[in-house]
C-alpha positions in Angstrom: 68.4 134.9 91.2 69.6 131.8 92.3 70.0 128.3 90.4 70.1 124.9 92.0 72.8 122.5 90.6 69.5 120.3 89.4 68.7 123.3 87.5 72.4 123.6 86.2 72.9 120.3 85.0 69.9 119.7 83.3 70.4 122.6 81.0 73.7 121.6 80.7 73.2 118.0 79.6 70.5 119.7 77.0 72.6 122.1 75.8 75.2 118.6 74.6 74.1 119.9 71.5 73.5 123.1 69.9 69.9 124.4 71.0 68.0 127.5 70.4 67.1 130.3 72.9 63.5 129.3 72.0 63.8 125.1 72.6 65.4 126.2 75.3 62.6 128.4 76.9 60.6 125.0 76.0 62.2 122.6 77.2 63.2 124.7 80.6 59.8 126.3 81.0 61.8 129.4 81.2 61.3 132.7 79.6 63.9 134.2 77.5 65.6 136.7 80.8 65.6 133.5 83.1 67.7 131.7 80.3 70.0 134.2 79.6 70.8 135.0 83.5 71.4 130.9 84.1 74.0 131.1 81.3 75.6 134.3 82.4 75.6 132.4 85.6 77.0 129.6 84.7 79.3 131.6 82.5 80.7 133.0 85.9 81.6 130.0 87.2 83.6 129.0 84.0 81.6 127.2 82.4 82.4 127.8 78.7 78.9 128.3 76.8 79.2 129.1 72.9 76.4 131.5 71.5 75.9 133.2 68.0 73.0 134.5 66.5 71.3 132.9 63.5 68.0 132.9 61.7 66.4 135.1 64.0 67.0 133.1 66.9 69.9 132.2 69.7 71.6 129.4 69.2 74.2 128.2 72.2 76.3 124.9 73.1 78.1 123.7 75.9 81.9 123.6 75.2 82.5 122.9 78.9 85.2 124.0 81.5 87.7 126.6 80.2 91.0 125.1 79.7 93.3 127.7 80.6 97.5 127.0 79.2 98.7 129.6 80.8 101.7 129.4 82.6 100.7 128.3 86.3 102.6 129.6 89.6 102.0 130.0 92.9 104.0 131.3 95.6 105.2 130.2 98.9 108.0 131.9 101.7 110.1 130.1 103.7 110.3 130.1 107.7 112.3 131.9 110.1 114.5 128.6 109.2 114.8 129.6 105.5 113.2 126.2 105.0 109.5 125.1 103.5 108.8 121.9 104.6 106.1 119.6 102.6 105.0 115.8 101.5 105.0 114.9 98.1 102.3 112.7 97.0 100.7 111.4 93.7 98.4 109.0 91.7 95.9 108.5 94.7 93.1 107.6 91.9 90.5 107.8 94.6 87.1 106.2 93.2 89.6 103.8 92.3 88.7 100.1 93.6 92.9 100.3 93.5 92.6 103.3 95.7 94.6 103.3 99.3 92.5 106.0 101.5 93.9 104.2 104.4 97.6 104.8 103.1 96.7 108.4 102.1 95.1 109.1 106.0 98.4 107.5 107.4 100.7 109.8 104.9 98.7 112.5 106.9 98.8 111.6 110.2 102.5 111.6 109.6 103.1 114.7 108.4 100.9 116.3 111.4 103.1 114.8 113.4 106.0 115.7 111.7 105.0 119.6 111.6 104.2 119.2 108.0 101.7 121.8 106.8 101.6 121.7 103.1 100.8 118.4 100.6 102.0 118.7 97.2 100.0 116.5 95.0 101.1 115.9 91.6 98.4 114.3 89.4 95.5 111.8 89.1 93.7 112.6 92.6 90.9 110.7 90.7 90.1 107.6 89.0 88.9 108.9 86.0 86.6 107.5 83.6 86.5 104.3 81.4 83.6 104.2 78.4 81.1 101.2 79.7 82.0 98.8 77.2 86.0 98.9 78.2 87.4 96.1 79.9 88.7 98.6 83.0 85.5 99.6 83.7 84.8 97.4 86.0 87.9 98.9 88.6 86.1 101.4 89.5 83.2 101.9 92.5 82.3 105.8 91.2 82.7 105.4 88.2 81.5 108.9 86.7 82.3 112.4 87.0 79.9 114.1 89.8 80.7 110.8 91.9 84.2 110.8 91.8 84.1 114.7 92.5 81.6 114.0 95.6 83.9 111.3 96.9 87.2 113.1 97.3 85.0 116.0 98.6 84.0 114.2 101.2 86.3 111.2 101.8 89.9 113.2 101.2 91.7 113.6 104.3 91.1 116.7 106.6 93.4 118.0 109.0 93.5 121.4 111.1 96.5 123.5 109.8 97.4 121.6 106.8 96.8 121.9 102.9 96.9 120.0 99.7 98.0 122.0 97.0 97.1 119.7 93.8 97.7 119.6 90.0 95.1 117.4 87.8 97.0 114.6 85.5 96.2 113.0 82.6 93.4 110.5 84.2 91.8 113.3 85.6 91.8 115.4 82.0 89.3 112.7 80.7 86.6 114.0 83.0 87.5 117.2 80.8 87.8 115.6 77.6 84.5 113.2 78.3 82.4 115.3 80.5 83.4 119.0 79.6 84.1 119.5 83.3 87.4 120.3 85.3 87.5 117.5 88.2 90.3 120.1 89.6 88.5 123.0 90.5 84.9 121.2 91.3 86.8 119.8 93.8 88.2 123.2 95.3 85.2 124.8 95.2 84.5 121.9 97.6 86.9 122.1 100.0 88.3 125.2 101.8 91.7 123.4 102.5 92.5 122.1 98.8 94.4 124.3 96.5 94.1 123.5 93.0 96.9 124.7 90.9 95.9 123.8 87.2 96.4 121.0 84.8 99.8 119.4 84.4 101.9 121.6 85.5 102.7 124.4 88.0 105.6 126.3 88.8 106.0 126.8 92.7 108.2 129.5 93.5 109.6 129.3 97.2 111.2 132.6 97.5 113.0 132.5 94.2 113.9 128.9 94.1 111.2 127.6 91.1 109.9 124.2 91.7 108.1 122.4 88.5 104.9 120.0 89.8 104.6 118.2 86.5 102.4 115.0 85.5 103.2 112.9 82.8 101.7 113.1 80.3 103.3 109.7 78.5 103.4 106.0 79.5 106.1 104.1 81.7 109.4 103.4 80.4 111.7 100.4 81.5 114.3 103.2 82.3 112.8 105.2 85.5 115.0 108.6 85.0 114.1 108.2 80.7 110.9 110.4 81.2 111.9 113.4 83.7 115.2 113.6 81.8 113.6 113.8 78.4 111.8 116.7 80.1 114.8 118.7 80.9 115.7 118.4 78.0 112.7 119.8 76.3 113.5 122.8 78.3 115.6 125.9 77.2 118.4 126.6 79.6 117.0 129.7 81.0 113.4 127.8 81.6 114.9 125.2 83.3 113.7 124.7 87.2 115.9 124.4 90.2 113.5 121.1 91.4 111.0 119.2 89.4 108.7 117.4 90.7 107.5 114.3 88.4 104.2 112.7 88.9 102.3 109.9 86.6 105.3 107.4 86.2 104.5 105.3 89.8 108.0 105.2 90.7 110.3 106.6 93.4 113.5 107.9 92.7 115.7 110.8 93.0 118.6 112.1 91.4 120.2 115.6 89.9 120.1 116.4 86.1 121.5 118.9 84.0 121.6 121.0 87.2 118.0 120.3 88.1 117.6 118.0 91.3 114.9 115.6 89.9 112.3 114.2 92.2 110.0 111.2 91.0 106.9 110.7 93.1 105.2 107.3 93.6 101.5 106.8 93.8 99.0 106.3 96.9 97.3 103.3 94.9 97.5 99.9 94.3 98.3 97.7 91.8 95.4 97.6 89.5 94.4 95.4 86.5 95.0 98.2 84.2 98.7 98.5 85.4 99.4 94.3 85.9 98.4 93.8 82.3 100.6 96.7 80.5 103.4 95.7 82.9 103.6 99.0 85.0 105.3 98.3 87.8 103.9 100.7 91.1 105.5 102.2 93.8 103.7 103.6 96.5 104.6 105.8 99.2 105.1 109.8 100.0 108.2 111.9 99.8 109.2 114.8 103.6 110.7 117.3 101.2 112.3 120.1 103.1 113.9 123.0 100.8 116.6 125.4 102.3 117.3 128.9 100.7 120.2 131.0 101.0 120.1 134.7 102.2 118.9 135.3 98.2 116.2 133.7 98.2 117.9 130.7 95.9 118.2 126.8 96.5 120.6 125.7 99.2 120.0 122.2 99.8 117.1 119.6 99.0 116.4 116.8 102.0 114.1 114.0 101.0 113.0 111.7 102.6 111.4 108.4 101.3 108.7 106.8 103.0 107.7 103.6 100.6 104.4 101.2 102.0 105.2 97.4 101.0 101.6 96.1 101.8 98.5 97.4 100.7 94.7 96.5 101.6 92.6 94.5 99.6 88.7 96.3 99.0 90.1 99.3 101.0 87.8 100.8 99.3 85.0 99.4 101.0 86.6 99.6 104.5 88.7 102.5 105.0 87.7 105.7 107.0 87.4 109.2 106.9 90.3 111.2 108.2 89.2 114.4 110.0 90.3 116.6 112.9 87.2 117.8 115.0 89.2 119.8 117.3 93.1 120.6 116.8 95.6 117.7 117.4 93.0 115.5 117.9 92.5 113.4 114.7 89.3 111.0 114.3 88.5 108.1 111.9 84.7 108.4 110.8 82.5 107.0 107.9 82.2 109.3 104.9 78.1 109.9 105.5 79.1 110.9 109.0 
């Protein structure tokens, strides 16, 4: 049987709280089977729906997307040149009134030029949410959870031959913590060309050099290297990655670390109120990384190049394009209901 998202959602938002099989069948106009069929359904799609039995009746709740801590990896090869070329990227907070889509298309068209294939995003590709009486909540144009997830959808850029492999951050958890549902992998299902990776964190192994995509989890410091170096040091010697990959912190900055060459990647967002009034200062821009193994597989060299943007847009929001490629190498700027 199939189940529109209408469907899905209402029963969802009913099932807040605990219900019983037989409000349910009420409330639904559903008999018992066609209940139990949508939550095995939405079961499937890991959605994460208590049940127990009690007083001669089913009783279930929405606990909302799993949260899975597993340890995340994913694995990429190198070329014929022993190298795996990508851009680093983070923070793009689209829904954000701060956002900068027009940055974020240009960091594209870039790399397509360039021959980059792969985007590595670490963290907070949404705004997130703010409760309606907080004094943010103003900064954002979609400002909750199906929005923001319809907006990247459809206005993230979207170019023949290239992929965005992404982490969520700690914005994008309160969609999870508020809404009970995982911003990361609604977008995925989404789009074809957008890899989500998990929440966090995610280990990417490039033959066997290991490359830690993290997001912060914890606020700015006035020292930029304080945060990734408290890191390392969290981790026991023979966990320790050969690259890691910081997002969260809104700088730029590079440097090596207890033998792990430490990469801090700025945002694709501006300045918002949020950051002016706790004092965060915000780099944006995109890191070229190219990675060179030896003839075992294991790190040779790191090249990274900066590529910082002094100027952003004000209301890009309301003016900037979609990025897409219709045909390949040949890149268009459209409107997002186009």
């Amino acid at each position: 049987m199939k189940y529109n998202e209408e469907i899905i959602k209402t029963f969802l938002d009913f099932i807040e709280k605990e219900r019983s099989l037989s409000s349910i069948c009420l409330e639904m106009k559903m008999n018992p089977y066609e209940v139990l069929g949508l939550v095995s359904f939405i079961k499937s799609r890991g959605v994460n729906i208590a049940i127990k039995n009690a007083f001669d009746d089913i009783f279930m709740v929405n606990m909302g997307d799993i949260e899975y801590h597993e340890k995340n990896t994913f694995q990429f090869t190198t070329d014929e040149a022993d190298e795996f070329k990508f851009i680093a990227i983070a923070d793009t907070r689209l829904g954000s009134k701060s956002q900068q889509l027009s940055i974020l298309n240009d960091i594209y068209i870039k790399g397509h030029e360039m021959g980059y294939n792969n985007v590595i995003l670490c963290g907070n590709i949404s705004a997130g949410l703010y409760p309606l009486t907080d004094i943010y909540a103003e900064t954002n144009f979609a400002d909750d959870t199906l929005s923001q997830v319809d907006y990247i959808a459809t206005h993230y850029p979207r170019v023949h031959g290239m992929k965005t492999y992404f982490i969520t951050g700690k914005i994008d958890d309160k969609h999870l913590r508020q809404k009970k549902m995982n911003i990361g992998k609604r977008i995925a299902e989404l789009r074809d060309d957008m890899v989500y990776l998990g929440e966090n964190s995610c280990d990417i192994i490039i033959d066997k050099t290991v490359m830690r995509m993290m997001s912060t989890k914890l606020g700015k410091t006035y020292t930029v290297s304080y945060r990734p170096q408290q890191q390392i040091d969290s981790f026991r010697s023979e966990d320790k990655p050969d690259i890691l990959l910081y997002g969260g912190l809104l700088q730029m900055e590079k440097f090596s670390y207890r033998g792990v060459k430490v990469i801090s990647v700025p945002s694709v967002c501006a300045t918002s109120k949020e950051m002016t009034e706790k004092r965060y200062s915000n780099t944006i821009g995109a890191w070229y990384i190219t990675v060179r193994t030896n003839k075992k597989g294991e790190l040779e060299s790191i090249n990274a190049i900066a590529s910082p943007y002094y100027k952003t847009a004000k209301d890009d929001y309301l003016k900037a394009k979609v990025l897409k490629e219709t045909k390949p190498k040949q890149l268009v700027m459209s409107k997002g209901d186009e």
